[in-house]
Structures are given as C-alpha cells and as structure tokens.
N, C-alpha and C positions, 0 to 999 in steps of 0.2 A: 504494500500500500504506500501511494507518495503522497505526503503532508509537505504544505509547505508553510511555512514557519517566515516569522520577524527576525534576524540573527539577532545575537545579542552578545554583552562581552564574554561570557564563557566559549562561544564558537571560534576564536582567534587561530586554538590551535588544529582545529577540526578543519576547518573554514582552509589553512593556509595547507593541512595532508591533500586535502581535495584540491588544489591549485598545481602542487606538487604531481598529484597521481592522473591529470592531464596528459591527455600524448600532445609531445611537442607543435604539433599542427593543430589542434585544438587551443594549448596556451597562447598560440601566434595569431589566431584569429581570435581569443577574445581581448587581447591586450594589446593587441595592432602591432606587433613588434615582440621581440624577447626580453624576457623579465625574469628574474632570479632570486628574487628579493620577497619571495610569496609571503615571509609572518608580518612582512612589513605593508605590503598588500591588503593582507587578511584584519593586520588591524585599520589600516584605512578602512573598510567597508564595514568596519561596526557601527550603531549608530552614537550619534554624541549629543547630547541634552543640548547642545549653543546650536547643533543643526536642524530643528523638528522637521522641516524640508528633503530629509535627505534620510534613505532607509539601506536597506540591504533584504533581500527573500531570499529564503532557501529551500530548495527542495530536499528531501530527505523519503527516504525509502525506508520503512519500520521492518523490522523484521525481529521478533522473541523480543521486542521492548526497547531495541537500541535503532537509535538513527545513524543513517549513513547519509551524507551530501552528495548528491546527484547531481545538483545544479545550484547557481546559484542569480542573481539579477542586482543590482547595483544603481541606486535611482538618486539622482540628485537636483533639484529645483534650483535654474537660473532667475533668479527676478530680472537681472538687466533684460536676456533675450524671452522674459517670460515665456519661460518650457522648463521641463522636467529633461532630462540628460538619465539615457541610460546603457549600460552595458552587460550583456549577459552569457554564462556558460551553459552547455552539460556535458555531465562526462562521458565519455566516449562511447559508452556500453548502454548508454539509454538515450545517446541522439536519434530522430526521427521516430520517436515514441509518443508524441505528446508534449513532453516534461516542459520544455520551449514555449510550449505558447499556455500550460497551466500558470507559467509561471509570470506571461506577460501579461495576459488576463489578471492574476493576481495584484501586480504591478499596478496596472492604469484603474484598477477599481482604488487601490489605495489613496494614488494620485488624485480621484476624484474626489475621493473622502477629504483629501488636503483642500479642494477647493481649484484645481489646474487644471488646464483647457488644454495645452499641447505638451506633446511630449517627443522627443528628437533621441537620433541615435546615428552613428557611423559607422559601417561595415568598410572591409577592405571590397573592391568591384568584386576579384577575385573569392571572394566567400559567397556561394550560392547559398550554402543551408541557411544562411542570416536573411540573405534578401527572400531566400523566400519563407520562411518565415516571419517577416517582416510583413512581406506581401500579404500572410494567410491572414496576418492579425489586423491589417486594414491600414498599413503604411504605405506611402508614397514615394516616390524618391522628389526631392525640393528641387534637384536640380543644382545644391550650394556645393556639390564635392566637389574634388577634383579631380585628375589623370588618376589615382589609385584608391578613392574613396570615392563611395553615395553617402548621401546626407539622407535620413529618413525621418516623415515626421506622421505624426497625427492628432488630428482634433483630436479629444475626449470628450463623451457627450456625460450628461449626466442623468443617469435613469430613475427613472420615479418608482 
C-alpha cells in the first residue's frame, strides 16, 4: 500500500538512503545535473516553521508497519513570480506505476489549500517520463525554457 505523507525532520536520514539508492539516470533527471551531497539535500527539503509556503511529500510503501520512500515531491511558493516551484522523484522500481502523479495530485490539492493559483516546474527536453507526466497531470509547456529545458506550468483550480 502507498501512503503519502508530509516529510518531517525525523525523515533526513531516510529521505537522503532514498536519494542515494537512485540509479544515476534517475538522480540526473531529478536534480538537473549531478549531486553528491544527498543529507545535505535531504535536509533542505524538510519543512521549516519561517517557510509555511514551502513542503516536501513522500510516498512511502507500508509493508509489516515500516515505511519505505518511493518517491518523493519538493514544492516551494515564489511570491515575486506568484507560482508554487516544484520538483519531483520515484525510485526506479515503481516508475510508470502511478506513484508520479499520486503524488502531484497530492501536491497541487495542498497548494490549493495554501491558497495558489499556478504552479511551474522544469524538466530537462530530454526526460520524456516528466513531460509526460506532466502532460497526464494537465501541464503545459510556457514556452520560457531553453535549448535543454521546458518550463511547465498550471493553473490550479479550486474545487468546491
């Protein structure tokens, strides 16, 4: 069963083994580049009492009482370009499962709950699974990337 959860600071170190146990082609596409520095990562994506704007989801898979991270989502509120900014994984063994878009669905209800209207993301062109999961969840391309990035965005409606 996948639950997906608020991280919080106890998941620092759990948060950064799942970063770690990433195949290299998945950590390069969710961090645009190589990264090495995962506890330092893991604790940026907690959340922090001075940010109320700004969360982290996790998916996690139950199994006999213990959770494992399967994915995770990364969400942070610009007021200057009023959007929400987001970035997201899963691990390799449960891509094209679902997990991707429980998890951005989980996302953009959050973000509505804050009160925000759009929400933006940046894929490398080169990453299919993002744009089209991008695409399943109702994103667009802006048109703002460049020669190796789309820019994705979407209204957020708010449902009665």
């Amino acid at each position: 069963m996948v639950r997906i959860r608020a991280a919080s600071a106890s998941d620092v170190a759990s948060l950064s083994a799942y970063f770690i146990s990433l195949s290299p082609t998945s950590r390069n596409k969710r961090f645009m580049g190589a990264r090495a520095d995962f506890a330092v990562v893991a604790a940026e994506c907690l959340p922090k009492t001075s940010h109320p704007d700004r969360f982290t989801l996790l998916a996690e898979l139950r199994r006999e009482g213990q959770g494992t991270i399967i994915g995770e989502t990364r969400y942070a509120y610009d007021a200057a370009a009023s959007q929400g900014e987001f970035a997201i994984s899963v691990a390799d063994a449960f891509q094209r499962q679902g997990v991707g878009f429980l998890m951005m669905t989980a996302m953009e209800m959050r973000a509505v709950n804050l009160g925000h209207d759009m929400i933006a993301g940046e894929t490398a062109r080169t990453n299919a699974e993002m744009r089209g999961l991008a695409k399943k969840a109702g994103f667009r391309d802006t048109g703002l990337g460049d020669w190796q990035s789309i820019h994705l965005a979407k209204r957020l409606s708010r449902r009665r």
